[in-house]
C-alpha positions as CSV (number, residue, x, y, z in Angstrom):
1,X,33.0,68.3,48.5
2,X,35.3,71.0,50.1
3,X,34.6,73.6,52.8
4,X,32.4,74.7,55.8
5,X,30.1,71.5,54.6
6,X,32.5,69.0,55.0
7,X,34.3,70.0,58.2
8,X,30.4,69.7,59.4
9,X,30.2,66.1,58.0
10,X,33.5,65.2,59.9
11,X,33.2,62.2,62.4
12,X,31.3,63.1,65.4
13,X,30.6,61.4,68.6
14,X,27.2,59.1,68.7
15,X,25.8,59.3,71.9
16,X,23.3,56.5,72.7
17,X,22.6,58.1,76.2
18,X,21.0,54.9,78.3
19,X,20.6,52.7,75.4
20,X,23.2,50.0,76.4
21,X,23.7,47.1,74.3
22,X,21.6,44.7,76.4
23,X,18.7,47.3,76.5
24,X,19.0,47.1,72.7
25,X,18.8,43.5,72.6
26,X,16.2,42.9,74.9
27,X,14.0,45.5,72.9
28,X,10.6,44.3,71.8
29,X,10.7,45.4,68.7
30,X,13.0,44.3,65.5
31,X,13.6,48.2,64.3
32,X,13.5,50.1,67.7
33,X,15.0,50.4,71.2
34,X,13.5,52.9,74.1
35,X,15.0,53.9,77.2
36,X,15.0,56.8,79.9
37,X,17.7,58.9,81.3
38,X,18.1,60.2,84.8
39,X,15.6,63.6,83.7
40,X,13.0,61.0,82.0
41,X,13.5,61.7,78.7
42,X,12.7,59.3,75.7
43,X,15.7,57.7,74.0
44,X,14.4,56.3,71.0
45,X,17.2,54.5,68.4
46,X,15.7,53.3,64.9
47,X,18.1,50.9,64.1
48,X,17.0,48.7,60.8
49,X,17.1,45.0,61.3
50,X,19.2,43.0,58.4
51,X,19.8,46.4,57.1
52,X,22.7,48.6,55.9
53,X,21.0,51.9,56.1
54,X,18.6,53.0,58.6
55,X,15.7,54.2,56.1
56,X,12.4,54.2,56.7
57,X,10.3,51.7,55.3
58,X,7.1,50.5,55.6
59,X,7.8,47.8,58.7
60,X,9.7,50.7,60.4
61,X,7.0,52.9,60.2
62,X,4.2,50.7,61.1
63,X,6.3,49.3,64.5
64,X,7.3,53.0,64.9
65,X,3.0,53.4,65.3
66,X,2.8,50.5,67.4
């Protein structure tokens, strides 16, 4: 792959906003974290427990509706 698509692929920053590593571990769920910024707004980080991709399956989505 060569090109305008792969200079968009290049590494980019992740930005977690107010998800720290403690608010990720203290998270109810096994596939999902919450947390608010300063303006209120929803952080929500789908990260797949015992899993090297974050796909949906079928226990993601069915936490995801609890």
């Amino acid at each position: 792959m060569t090109g305008p698509i792969l200079n968009h692929l290049q590494m980019r920053e992740l930005s977690l906003g107010p998800l720290t590593e403690a608010a990720r571990k203290a998270s109810p769920w096994q596939h999902w974290s919450l947390a608010r910024d300063e303006q209120q707004v929803a952080w929500l980080l789908l990260d797949r427990a015992d899993a090297a991709v974050n796909s949906l399956s079928e226990a993601v989505l069915l936490e995801l509706g609890e």
